[in-house]
VEXLO-369084 format. One record per atom (N, C-alpha, C): residue in one letter; chain; atom name; x negated, y negated, z. Coordinates in steps of 0.1 Angstrom, whole numbers. Layout:
// residues N
(a A CA (X Y Z))
...
***
This chain:
// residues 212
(x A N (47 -219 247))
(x A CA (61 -221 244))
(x A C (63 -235 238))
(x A N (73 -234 229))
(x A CA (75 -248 223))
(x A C (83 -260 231))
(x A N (79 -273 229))
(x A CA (85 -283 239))
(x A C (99 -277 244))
(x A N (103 -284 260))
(x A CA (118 -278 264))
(x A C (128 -287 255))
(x A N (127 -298 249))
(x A CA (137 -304 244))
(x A C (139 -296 225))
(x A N (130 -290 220))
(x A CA (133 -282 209))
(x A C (136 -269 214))
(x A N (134 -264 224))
(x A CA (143 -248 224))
(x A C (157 -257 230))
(x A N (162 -265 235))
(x A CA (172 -266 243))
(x A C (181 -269 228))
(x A N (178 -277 217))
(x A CA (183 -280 204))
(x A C (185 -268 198))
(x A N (174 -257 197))
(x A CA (171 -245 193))
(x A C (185 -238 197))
(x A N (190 -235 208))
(x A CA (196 -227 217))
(x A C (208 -232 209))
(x A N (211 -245 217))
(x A CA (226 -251 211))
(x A C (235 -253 199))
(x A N (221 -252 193))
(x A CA (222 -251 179))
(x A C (228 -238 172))
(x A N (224 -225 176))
(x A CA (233 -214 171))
(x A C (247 -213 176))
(x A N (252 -205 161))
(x A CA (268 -204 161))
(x A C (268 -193 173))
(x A N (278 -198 180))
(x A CA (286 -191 189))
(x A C (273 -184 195))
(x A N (265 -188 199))
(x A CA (251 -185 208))
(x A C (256 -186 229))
(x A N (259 -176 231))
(x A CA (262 -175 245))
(x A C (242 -175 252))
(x A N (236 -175 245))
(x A CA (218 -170 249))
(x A C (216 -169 237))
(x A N (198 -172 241))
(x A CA (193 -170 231))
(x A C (178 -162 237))
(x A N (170 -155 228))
(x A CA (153 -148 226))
(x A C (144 -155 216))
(x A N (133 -158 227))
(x A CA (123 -167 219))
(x A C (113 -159 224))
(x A N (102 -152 209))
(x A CA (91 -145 215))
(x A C (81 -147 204))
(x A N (68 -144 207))
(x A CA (60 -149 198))
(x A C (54 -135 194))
(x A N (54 -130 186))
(x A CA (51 -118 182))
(x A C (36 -118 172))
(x A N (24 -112 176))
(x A CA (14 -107 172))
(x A C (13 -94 166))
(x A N (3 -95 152))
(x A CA (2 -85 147))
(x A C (-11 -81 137))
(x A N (-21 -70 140))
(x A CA (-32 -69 139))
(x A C (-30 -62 126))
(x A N (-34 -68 116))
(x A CA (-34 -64 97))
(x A C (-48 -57 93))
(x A N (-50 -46 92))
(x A CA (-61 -32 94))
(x A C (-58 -30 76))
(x A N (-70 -29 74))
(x A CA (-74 -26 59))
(x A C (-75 -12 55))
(x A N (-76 -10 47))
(x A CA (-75 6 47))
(x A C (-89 18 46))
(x A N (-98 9 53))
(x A CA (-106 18 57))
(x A C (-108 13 78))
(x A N (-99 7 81))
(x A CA (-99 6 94))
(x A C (-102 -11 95))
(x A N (-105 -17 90))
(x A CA (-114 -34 95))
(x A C (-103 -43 95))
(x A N (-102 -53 107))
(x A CA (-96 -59 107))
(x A C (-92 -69 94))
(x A N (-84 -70 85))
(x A CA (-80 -82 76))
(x A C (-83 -96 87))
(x A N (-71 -99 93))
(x A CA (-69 -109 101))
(x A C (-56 -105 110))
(x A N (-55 -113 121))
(x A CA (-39 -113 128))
(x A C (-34 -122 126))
(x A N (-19 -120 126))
(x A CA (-5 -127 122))
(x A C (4 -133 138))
(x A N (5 -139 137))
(x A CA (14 -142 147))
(x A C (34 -154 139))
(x A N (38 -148 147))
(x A CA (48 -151 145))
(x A C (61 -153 155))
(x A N (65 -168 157))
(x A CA (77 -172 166))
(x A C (92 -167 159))
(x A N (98 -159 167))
(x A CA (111 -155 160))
(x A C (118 -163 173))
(x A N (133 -163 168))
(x A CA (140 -166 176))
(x A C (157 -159 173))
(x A N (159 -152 183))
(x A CA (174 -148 182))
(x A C (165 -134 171))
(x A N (151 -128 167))
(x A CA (150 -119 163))
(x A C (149 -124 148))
(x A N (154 -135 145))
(x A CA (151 -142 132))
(x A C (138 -148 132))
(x A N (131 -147 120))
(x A CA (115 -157 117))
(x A C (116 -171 120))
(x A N (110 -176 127))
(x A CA (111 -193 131))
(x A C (97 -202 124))
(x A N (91 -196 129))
(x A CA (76 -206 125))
(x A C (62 -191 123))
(x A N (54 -188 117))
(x A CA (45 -185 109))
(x A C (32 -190 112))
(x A N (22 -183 113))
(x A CA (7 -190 115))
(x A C (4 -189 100))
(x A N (-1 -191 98))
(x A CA (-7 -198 79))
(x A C (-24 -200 83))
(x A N (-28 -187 78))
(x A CA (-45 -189 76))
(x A C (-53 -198 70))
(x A N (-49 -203 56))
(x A CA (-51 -208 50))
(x A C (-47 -227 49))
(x A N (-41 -225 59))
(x A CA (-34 -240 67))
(x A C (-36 -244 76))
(x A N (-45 -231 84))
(x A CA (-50 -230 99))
(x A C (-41 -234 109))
(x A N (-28 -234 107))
(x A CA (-21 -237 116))
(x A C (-5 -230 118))
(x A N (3 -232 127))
(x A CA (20 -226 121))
(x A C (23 -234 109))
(x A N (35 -230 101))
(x A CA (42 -234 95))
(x A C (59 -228 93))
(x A N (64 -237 91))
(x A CA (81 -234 93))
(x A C (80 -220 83))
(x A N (87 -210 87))
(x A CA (91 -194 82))
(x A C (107 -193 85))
(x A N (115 -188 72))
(x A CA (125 -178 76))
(x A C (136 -190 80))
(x A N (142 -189 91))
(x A CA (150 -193 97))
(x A C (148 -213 97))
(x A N (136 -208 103))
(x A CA (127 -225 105))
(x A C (128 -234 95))
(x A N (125 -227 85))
(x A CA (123 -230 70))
(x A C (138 -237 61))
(x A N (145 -234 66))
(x A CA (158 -233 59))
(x A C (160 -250 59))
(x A N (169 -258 52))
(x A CA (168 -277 49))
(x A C (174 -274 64))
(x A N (184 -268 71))
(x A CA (194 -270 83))
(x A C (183 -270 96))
(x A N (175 -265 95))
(x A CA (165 -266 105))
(x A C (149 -271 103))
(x A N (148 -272 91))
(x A CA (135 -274 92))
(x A C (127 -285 93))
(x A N (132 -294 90))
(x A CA (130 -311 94))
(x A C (133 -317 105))
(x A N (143 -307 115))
(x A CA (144 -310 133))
(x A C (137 -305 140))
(x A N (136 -290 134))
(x A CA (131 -283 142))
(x A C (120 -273 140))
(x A N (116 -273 127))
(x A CA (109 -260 121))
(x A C (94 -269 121))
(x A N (96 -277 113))
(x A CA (85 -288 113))
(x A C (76 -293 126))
(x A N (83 -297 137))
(x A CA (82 -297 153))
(x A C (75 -289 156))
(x A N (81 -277 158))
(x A CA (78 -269 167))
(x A C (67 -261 162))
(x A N (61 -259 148))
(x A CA (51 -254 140))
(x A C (40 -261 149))
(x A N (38 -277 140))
(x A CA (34 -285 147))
(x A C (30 -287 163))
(x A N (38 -284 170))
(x A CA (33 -275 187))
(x A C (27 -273 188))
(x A N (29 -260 183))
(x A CA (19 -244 183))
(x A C (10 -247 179))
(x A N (4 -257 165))
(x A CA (-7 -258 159))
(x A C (-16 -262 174))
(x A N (-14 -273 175))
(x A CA (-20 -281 186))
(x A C (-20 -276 201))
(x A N (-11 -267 202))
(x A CA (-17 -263 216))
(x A C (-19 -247 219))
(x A N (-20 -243 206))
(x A CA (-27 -226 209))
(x A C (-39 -229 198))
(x A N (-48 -239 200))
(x A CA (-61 -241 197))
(x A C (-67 -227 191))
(x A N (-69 -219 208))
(x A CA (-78 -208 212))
(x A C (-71 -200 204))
(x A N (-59 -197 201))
(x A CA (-50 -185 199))
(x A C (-56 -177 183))
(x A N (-64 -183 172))
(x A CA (-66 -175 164))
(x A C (-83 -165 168))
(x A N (-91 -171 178))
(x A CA (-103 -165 181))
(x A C (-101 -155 193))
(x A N (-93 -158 202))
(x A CA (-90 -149 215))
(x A C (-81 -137 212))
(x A N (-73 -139 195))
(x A CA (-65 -127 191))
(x A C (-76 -117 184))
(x A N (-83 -123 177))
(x A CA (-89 -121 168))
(x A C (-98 -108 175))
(x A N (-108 -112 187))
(x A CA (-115 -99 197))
(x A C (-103 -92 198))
(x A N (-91 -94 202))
(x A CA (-86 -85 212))
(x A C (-83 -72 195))
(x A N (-78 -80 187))
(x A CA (-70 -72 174))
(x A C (-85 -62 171))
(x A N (-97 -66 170))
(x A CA (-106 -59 166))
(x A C (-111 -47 179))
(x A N (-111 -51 189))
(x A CA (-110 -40 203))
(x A C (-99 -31 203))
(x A N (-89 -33 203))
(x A CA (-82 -27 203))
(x A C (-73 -20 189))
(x A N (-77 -27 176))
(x A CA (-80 -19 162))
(x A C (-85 -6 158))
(x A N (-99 -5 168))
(x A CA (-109 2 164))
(x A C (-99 16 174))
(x A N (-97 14 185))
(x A CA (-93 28 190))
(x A C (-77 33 183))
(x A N (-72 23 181))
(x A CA (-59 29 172))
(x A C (-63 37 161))
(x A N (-73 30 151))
(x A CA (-79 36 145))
(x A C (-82 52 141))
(x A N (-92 46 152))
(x A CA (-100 64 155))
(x A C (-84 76 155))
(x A N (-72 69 163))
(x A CA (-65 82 165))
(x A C (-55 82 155))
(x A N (-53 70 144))
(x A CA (-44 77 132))
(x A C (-51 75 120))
(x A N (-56 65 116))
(x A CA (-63 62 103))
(x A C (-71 71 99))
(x A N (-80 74 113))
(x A CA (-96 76 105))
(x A C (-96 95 114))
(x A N (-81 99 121))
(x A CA (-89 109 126))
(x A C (-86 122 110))
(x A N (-90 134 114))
(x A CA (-86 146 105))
(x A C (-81 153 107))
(x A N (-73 156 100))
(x A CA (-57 171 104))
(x A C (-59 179 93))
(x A N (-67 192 99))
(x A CA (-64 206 88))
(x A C (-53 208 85))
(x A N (-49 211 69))
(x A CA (-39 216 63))
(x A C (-39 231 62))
(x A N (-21 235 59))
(x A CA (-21 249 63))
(x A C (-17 252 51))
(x A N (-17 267 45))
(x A CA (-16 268 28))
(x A C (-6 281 31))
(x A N (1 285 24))
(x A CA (5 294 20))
(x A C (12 297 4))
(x A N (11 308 3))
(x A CA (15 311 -17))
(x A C (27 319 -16))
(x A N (34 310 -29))
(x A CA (49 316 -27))
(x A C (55 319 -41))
(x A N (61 330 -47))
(x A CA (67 332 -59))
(x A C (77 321 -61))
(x A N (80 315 -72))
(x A CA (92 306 -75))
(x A C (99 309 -89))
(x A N (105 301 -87))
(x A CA (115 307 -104))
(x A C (104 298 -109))
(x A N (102 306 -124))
(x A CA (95 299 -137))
(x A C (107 287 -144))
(x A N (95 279 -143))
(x A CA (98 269 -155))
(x A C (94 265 -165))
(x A N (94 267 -177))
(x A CA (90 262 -190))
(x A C (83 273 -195))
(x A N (80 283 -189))
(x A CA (70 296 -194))
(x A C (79 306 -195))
(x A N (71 314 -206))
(x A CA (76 324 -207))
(x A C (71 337 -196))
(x A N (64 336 -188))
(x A CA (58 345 -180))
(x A C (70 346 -166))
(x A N (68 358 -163))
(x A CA (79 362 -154))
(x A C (79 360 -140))
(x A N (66 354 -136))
(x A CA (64 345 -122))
(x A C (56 338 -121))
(x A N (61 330 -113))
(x A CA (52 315 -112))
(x A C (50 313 -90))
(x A N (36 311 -99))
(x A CA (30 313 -81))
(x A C (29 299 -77))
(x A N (35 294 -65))
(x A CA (34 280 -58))
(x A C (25 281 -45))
(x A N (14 274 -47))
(x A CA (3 271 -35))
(x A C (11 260 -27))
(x A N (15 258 -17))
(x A CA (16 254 -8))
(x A C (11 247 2))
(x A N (4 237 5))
(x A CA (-1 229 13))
(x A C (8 215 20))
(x A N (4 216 33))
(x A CA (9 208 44))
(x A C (2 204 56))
(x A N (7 196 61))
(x A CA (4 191 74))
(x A C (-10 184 73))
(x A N (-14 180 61))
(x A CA (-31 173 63))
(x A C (-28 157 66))
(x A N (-42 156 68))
(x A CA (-42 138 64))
(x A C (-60 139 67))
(x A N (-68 132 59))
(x A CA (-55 119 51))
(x A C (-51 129 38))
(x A N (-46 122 30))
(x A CA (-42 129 22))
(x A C (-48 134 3))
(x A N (-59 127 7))
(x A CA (-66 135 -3))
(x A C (-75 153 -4))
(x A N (-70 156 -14))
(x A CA (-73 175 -13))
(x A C (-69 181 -24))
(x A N (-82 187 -26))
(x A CA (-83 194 -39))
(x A C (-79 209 -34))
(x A N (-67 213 -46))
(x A CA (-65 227 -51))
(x A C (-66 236 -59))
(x A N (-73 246 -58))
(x A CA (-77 255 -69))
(x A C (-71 268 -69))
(x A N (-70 272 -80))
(x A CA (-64 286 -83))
(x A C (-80 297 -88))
(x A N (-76 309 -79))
(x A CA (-91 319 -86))
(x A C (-81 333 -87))
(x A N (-83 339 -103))
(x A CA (-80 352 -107))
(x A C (-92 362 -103))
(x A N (-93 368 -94))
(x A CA (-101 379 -93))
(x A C (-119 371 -88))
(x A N (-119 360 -82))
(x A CA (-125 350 -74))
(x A C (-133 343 -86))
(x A N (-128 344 -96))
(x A CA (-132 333 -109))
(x A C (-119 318 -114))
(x A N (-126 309 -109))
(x A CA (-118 298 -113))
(x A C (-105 297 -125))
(x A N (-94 296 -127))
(x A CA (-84 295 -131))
(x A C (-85 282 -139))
(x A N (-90 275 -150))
(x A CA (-88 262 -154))
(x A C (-79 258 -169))
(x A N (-72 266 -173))
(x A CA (-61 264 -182))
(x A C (-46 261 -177))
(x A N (-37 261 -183))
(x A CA (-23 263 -176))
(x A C (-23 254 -158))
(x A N (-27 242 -157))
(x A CA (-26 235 -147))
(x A C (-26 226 -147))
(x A N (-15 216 -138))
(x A CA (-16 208 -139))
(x A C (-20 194 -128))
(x A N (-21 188 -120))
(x A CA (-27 181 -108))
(x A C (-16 184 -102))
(x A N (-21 189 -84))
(x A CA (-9 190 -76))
(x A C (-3 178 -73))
(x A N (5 181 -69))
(x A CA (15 173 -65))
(x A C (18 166 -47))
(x A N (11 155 -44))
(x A CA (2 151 -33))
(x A C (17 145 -27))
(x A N (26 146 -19))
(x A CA (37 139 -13))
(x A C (35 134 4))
(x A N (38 124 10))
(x A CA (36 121 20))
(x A C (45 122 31))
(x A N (43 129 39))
(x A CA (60 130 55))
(x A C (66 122 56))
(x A N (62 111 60))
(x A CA (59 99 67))
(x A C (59 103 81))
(x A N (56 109 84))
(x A CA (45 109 97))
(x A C (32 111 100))
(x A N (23 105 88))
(x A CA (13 101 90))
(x A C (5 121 85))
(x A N (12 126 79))
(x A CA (8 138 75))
(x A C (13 143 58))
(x A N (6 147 51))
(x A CA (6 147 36))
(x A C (9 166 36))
(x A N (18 165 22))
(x A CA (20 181 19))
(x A C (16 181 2))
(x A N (11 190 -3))
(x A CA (9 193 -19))
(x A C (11 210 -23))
(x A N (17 206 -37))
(x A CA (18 219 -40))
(x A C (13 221 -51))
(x A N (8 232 -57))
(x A CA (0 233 -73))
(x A C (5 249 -78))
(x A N (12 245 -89))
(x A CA (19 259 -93))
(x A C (12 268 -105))
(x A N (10 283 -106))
(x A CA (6 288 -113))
(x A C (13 297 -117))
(x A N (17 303 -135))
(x A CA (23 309 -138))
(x A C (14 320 -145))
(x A N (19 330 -142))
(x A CA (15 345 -136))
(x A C (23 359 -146))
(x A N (14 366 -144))
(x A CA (18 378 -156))
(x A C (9 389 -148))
(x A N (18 397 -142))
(x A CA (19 403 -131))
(x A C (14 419 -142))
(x A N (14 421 -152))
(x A CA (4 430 -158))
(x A C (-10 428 -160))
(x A N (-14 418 -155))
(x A CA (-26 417 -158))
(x A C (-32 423 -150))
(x A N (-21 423 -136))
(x A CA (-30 431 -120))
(x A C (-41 420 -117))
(x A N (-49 424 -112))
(x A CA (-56 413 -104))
(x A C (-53 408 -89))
(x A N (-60 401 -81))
(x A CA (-55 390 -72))
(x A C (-54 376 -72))
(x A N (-48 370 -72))
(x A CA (-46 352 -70))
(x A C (-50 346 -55))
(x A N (-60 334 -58))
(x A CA (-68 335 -44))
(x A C (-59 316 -45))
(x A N (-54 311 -38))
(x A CA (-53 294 -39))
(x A C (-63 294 -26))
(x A N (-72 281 -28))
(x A CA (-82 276 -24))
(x A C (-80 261 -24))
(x A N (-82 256 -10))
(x A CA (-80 242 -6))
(x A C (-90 238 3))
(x A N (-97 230 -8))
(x A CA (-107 221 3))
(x A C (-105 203 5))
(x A N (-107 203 17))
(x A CA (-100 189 28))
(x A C (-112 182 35))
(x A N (-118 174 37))
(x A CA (-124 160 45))
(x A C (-125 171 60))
(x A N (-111 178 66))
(x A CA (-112 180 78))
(x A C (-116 197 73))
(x A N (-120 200 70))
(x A CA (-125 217 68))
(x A C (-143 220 68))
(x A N (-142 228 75))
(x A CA (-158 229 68))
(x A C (-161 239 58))
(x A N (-152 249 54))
(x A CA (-148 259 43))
(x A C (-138 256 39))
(x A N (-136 262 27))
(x A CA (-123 260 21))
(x A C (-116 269 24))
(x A N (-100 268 27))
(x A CA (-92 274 35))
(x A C (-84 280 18))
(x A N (-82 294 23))
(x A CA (-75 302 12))
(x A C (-66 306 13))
(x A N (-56 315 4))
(x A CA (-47 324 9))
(x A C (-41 332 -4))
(x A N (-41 344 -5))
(x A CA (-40 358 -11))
(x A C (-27 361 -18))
(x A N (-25 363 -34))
(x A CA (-15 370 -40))
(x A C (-19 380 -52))
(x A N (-13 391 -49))
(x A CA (-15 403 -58))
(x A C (2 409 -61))
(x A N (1 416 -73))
(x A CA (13 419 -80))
(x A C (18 430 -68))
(x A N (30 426 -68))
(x A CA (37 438 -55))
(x A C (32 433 -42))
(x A N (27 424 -42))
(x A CA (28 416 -25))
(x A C (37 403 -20))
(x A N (42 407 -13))
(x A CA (50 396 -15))
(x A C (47 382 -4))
***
């Protein structure tokens, strides 16, 4: 905590401040295959940014609020200065904990696999002259890379396509759809075929003229 005579300035110092919240907030920065970047720490106060650890300064420095000419030379300056000097330990003792406890977060959103579920749906045609347009359907995967194919009569489809269309939930689950336009004289079946990271076959699903 920072000296009692700069939170007591701190405190008095906000407008119409009946109380005030001083908390030091940690935060473990994961790369995108899982590895720790580095951790962040950060003094807010009243829920505003106050002071900042700075990697490359190896120490706090005034942020946000701290920062501003009205505080920063009383108080942002100071109280950085503090923290430099007496949370020594604080970037090596964060550092294990963010990589221990990284790796199991990890494992349960980043790095696990969620089968996607496919279904094929008639849609109104766009831009063609053909009188239906078949929509492959995919949802619920992650991560969210996944290839879609179209098979006429279990022979690959590679004209008339264009890359599906990869969109994210935001809940940590990805949907795509890949559309095919169709000429329902030709007869045949339409197979869409989706293979995913979490499958060990590729997952299909069935359209023929008069099925609906």
């Amino acid at each position: 905590m920072p000296p009692p005579w700069s939170l007591l300035i701190l405190a008095l110092s906000a407008p119409l401040a009946g109380g005030f919240v001083l908390h030091l907030e940690t935060d473990c920065l994961l790369s995108a295959d899982g590895g720790l970047l580095q951790p962040s720490w950060t003094l807010f106060f009243n829920k505003m940014p106050f002071t900042c650890f700075d990697f490359q300064a190896k120490g706090f420095v005034p942020c946000g609020l701290g920062a501003s000419p009205l505080w920063g030379y009383y108080l942002g300056f100071p109280v950085a200065d503090w923290l430099t000097n007496t949370s020594l330990q604080l970037p090596e003792d964060t550092t294990q904990q963010c990589q221990l406890r990284g790796q199991a977060l990890w494992a349960q959103t980043g790095d696990r696999r969620t089968a996607p579920k496919v279904l094929i749906s008639p849609v109104t045609p766009q831009n063609t002259p053909d009188p239906i347009m078949l929509a492959c359907m995919v949802w619920g995967f992650y991560p969210g890379d996944v290839n879609i194919t179209w098979l006429w009569n279990g022979e690959p489809v590679k004209d008339r396509l264009e890359p599906p269309r990869v969109t994210s939930n935001g809940d940590w689950s990805y949907q795509a759809q890949l559309t095919l336009p169709v000429d329902p004289q030709k007869g045949g079946s339409y197979t869409c075929s989706v293979h995913h990271s979490s499958l060990k076959a590729p997952l299909t699903a069935e359209w023929a003229p008069g099925v609906s």
